[in-house]
C-alpha positions as CSV (number, residue, x, y, z in Angstrom):
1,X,28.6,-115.0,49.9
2,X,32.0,-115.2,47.4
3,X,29.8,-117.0,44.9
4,X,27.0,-114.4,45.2
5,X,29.5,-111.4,44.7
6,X,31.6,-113.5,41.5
7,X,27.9,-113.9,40.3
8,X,27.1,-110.3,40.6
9,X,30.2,-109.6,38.7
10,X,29.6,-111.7,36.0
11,X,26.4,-110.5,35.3
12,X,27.8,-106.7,35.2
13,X,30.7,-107.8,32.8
14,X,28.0,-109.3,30.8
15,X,26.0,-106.1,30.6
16,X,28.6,-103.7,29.9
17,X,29.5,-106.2,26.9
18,X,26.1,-106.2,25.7
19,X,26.3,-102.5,26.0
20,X,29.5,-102.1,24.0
21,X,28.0,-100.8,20.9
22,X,29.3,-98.0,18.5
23,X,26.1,-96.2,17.5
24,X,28.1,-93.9,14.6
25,X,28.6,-97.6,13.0
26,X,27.1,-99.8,12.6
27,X,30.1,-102.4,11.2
28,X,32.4,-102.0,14.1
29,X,33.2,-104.4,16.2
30,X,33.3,-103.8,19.5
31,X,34.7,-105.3,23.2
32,X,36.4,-105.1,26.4
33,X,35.5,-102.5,29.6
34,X,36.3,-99.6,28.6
35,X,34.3,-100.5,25.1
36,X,37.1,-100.1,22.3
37,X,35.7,-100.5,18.7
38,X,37.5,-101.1,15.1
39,X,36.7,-101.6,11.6
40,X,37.7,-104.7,9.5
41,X,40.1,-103.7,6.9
42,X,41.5,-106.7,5.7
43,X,41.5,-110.2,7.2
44,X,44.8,-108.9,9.6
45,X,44.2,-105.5,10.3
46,X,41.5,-103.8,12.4
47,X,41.6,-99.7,12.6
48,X,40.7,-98.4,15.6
49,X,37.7,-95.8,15.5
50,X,36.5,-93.2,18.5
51,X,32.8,-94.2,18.3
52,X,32.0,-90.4,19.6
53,X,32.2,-89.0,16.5
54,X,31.4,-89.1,13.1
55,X,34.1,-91.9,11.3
56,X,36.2,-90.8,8.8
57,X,35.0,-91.1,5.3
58,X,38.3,-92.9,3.9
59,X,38.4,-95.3,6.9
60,X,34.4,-96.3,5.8
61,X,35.3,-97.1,2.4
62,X,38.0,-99.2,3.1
63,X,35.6,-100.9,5.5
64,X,32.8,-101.2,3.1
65,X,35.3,-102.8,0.2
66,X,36.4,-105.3,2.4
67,X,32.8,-106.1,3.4
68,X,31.9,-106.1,-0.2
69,X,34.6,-108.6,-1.5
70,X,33.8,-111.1,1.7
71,X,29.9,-111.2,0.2
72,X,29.1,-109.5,3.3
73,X,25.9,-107.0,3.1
74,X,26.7,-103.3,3.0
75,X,23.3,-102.6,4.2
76,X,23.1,-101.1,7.3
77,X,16.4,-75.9,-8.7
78,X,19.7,-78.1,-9.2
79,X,22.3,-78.0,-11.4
80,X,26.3,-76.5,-10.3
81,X,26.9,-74.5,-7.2
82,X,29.5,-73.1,-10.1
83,X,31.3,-74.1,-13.0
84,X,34.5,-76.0,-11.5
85,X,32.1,-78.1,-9.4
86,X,31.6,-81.6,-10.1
87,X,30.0,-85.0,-8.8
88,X,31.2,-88.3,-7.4
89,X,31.0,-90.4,-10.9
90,X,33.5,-93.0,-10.0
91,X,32.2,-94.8,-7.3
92,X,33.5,-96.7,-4.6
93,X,37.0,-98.1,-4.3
94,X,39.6,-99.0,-1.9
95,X,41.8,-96.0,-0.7
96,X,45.1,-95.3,0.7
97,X,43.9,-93.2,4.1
98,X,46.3,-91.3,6.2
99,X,46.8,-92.1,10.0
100,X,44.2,-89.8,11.0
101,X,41.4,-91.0,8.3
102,X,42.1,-88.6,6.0
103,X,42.5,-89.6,2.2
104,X,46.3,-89.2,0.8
105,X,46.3,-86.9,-2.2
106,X,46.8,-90.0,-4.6
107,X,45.1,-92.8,-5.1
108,X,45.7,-95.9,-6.8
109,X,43.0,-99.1,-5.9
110,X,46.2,-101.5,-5.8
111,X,46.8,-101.1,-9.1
112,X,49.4,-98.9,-11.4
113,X,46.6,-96.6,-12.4
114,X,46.5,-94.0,-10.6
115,X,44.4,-90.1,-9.7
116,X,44.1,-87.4,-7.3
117,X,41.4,-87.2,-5.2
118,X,40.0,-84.3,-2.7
119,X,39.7,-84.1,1.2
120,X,36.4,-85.3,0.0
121,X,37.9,-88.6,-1.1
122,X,36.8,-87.5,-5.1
123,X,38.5,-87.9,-8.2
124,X,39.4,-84.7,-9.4
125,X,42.3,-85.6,-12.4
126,X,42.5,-87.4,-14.9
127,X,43.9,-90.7,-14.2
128,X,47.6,-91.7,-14.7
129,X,50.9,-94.0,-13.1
130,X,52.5,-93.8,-10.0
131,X,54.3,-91.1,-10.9
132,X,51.3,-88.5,-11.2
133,X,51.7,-85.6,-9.0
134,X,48.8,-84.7,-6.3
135,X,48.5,-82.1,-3.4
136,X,45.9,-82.6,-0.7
137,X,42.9,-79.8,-1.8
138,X,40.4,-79.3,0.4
139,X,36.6,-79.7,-0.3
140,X,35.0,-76.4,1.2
141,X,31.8,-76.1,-0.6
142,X,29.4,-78.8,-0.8
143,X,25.8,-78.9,-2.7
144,X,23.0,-81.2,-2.0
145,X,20.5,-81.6,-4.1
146,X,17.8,-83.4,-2.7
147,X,14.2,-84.7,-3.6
148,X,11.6,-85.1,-0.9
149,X,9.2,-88.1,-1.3
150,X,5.6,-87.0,-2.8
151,X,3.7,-85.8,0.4
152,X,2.5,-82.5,1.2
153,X,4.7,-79.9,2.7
154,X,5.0,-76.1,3.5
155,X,6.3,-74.0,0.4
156,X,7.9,-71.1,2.9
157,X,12.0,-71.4,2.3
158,X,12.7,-69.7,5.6
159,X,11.0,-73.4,7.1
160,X,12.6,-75.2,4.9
161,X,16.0,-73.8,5.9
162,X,15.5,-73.9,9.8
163,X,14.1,-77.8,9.4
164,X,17.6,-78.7,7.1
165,X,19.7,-77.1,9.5
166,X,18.1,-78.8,12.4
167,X,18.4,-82.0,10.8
168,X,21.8,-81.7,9.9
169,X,23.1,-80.6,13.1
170,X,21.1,-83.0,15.4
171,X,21.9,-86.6,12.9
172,X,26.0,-85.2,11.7
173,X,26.6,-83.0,14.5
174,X,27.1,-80.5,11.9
175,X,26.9,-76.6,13.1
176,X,24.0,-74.4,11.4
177,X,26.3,-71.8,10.7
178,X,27.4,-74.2,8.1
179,X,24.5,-73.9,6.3
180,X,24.9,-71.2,3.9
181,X,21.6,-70.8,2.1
182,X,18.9,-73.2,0.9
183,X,16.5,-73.0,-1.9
184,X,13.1,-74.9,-2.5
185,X,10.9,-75.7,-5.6
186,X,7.8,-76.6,-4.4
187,X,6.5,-78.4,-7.5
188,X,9.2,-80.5,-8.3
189,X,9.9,-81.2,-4.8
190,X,13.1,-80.4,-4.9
191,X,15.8,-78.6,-1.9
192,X,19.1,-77.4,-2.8
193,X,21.2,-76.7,0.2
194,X,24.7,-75.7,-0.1
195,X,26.9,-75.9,2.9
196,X,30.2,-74.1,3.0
197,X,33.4,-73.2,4.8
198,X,35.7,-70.4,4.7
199,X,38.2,-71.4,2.3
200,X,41.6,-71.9,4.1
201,X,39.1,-73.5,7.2
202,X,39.9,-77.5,7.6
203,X,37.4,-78.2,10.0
204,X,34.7,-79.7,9.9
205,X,35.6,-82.2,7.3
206,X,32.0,-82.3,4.7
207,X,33.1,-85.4,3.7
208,X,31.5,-86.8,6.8
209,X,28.3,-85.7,6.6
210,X,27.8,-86.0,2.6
211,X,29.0,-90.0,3.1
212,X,26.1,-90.8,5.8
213,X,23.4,-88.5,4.5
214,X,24.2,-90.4,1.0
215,X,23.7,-93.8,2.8
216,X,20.4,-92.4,4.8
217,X,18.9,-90.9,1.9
218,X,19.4,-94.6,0.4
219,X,18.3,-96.8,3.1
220,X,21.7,-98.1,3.6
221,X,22.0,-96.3,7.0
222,X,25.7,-96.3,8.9
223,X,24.0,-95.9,12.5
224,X,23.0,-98.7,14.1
225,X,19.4,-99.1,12.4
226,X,18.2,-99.3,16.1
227,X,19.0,-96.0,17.4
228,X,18.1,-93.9,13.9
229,X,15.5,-93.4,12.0
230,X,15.9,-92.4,8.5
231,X,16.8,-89.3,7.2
232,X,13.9,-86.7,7.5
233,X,13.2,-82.6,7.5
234,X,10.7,-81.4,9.9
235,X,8.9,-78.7,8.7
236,X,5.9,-77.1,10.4
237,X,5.9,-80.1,12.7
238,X,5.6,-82.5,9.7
239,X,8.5,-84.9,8.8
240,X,9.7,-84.9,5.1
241,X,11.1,-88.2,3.9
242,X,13.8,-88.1,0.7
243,X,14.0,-90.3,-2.1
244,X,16.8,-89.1,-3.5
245,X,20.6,-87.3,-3.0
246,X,23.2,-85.7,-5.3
247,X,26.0,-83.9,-4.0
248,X,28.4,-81.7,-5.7
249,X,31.6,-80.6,-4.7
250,X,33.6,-77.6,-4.8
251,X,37.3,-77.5,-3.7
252,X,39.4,-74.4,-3.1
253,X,41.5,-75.1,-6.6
254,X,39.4,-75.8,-9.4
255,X,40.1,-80.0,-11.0
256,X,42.6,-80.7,-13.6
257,X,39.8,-83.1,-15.5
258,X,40.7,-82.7,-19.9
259,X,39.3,-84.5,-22.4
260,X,39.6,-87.8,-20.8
261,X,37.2,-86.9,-18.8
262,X,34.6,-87.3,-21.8
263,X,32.9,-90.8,-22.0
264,X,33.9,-93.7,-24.7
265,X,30.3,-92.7,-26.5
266,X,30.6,-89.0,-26.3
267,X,34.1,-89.5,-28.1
268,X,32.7,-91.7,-30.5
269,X,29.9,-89.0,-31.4
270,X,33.0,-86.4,-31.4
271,X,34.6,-88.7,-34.4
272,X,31.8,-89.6,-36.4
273,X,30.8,-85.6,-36.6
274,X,34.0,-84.8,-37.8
275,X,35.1,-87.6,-40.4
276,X,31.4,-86.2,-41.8
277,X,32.7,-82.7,-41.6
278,X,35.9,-83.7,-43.4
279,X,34.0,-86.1,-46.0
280,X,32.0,-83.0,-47.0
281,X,34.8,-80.5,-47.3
282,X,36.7,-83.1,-49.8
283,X,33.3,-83.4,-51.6
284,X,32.7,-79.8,-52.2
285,X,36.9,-79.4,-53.0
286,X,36.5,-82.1,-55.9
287,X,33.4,-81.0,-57.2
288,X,34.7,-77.6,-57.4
289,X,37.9,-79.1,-58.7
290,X,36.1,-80.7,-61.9
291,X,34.0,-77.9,-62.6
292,X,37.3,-76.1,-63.0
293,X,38.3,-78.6,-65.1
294,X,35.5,-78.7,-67.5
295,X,35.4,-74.7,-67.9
296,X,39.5,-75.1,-68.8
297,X,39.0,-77.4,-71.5
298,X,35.2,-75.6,-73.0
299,X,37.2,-72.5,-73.5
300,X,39.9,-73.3,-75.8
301,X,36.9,-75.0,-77.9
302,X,35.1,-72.2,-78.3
303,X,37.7,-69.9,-79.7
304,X,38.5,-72.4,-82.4
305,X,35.1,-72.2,-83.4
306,X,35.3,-68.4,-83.4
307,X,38.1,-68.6,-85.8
């Protein structure tokens, strides 16, 4: 009878550790009864994550850059909401996160080169040394601009907008009221969707959301492919597939990017334009310059020949 019972025991330990999954991640490793999860950050340290939510964006990058230096697989209308508002152009890297997976104000990827970032995780200065000076800036205004796959679908916005905000709540667990307004362009199957937050709010955090949706939208899904299916709209009962993402962000101060900001070809084109500029400006000075000439020595000529 004792070895029935240690056998029934066995088998349930077995069955809860099979069961010890983290569904929001797809990365994590997970054990023990109660399930406990973490993420690989280095080859010595494993955060802890509370598989019941959404994980912190800065806590998933970390995780990914550590994957992606083992040679481990990472796969698992448009235009600006307004004029401070700007894209993610830089990638990702390996941040500094606070205890609570939020990103610290400045970042440096381990080396002396430094930049601030939003709550969003995105560079928003130029970059500098250590000694740059960052405050945290929250992101409270996000933009998606997204491009459905080449199927048919309803042209009526008011659909559109329930289907996005169903979506959105249901896969991020993000609230509809959060859904400001969403447009649609029928022809070139495009949806813009802006999501905001009153500024001064801190929760939720958009980085969450825009971090999966980007990896949905791309077939590199977070979830555990199992449980998800990719990222969809239902509109009038049909479901909308998208084949593409961009997401700009808006924070409640507006960046500090300058002229750095403009690209090694774009500068180029800035020199070249004006060393033609000033190459025609000397031109027309020493042409005008000899013609002055010329007329000062013909004069003097000429009234000899009148005497």
């Amino acid at each position: 009878m004792k070895v029935l019972v240690a056998l029934f025991v066995a088998v349930l330990v077995e069955v809860a550790a099979s069961q010890c999954t983290c569904d929001n991640m797809k990365w994590a490793l997970c054990d023990g009864n109660p399930c406990k999860c973490t993420l690989q950050f280095n080859s010595t340290f494993k955060q802890p994550i509370d598989c019941t939510k959404l994980i912190p964006k800065c806590f998933l990058m970390k995780a990914e850059m550590f994957r992606a230096r083992n040679n481990m697989s990472t796969r698992s209308i448009g235009g600006k909401p307004v004029e401070t508002a700007f894209v993610d152009n830089d990638g990702i890297y390996d941040p500094d996160c606070e205890n609570d997976g939020k990103f610290k104000a400045i970042q440096c990827n381990g080396t002396e080169v430094c930049w601030c970032v939003n709550s969003a995780g995105v560079r928003r200065s130029d970059k500098g040394d250590k000694n740059l000076k960052c405050e945290p800036v929250e992101t409270y205004w996000v933009r998606l601009e997204l491009k459905h796959k080449p199927v048919s679908a309803s042209a009526d916005v008011a659909k559109w907008k329930t289907g996005i905000e169903n979506a959105l709540q249901e896969r991020y667990k993000l609230d509809k009221k959060f859904v400001s307004d969403v447009q649609y362009d029928k022809d070139g199957r495009l949806i813009i969707v802006d999501v905001k937050k009153s500024i001064g709010e801190r929760e939720p955090d958009l980085s969450l959301m825009t971090y999966y949706m980007e990896k949905d939208v791309k077939v590199l899904p977070l979830f555990q492919n199992t449980l998800f299916t990719p990222f969809e709209v239902s509109v009038e009962g049909s479901k909308v597939p998208m084949e593409n993402i961009l997401v700009y962000y808006v924070d409640e101060k507006a960046p500090t990017f300058t002229m750095q900001k403009l690209t090694g070809g774009i500068i180029a084109v800035i020199v070249v334009v004006s060393l033609i500029v000033i190459a025609g400006l000397l031109t027309i000075f020493f042409i005008a310059r000899q013609q002055k000439a010329r007329y000062s020595k013909a004069q003097p000529r000429e009234m000899a020949a009148m005497s």
